[in-house]
N, C-alpha and C positions, 0 to 999 in steps of 0.2 A: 504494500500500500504506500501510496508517494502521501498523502497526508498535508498537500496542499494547504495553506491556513493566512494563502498573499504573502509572504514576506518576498517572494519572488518581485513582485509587484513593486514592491517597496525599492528593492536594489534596483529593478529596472529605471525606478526612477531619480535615484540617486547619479545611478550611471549614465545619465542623458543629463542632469545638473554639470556631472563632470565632464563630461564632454562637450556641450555646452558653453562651459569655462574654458576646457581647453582649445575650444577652436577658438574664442574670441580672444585672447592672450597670442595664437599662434597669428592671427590676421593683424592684431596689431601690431607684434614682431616683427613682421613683415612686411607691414606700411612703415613702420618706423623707420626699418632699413634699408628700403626704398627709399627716404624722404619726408614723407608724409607727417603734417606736421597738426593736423587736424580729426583726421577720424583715428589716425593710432593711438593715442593719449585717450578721447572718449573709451575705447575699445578695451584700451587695456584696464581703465577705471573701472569701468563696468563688470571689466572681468575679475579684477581684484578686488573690490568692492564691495560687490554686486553677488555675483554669481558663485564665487569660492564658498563665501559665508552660506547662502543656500545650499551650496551644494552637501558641506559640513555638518550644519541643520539637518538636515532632510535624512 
């Protein structure tokens, strides 16, 4: 018996918080070293911020 009771549910959605964070950290990395002097800095706030902290929570 697998015994199912959502905790799946729950990592799944932790691992979408984390990933999530980590694309928005890799695109501002990336804009940044490209250049980019305006959506990198949003992006990576957001990511550091924002979304880390959720995703910790969660």
């Amino acid at each position: 018996m697998s015994g199912s009771n959502g905790s799946g549910v729950a990592a799944s959605r932790s691992t979408l918080w984390w990933g999530l964070a980590a694309a928005a950290l890799a695109v501002g990395y990336a804009d940044l070293w490209r250049g980019g002097v305006t959506v990198a800095p949003i992006l990576l706030a957001v990511g550091y911020c924002i979304l880390i902290p959720i995703a910790i929570l969660k």
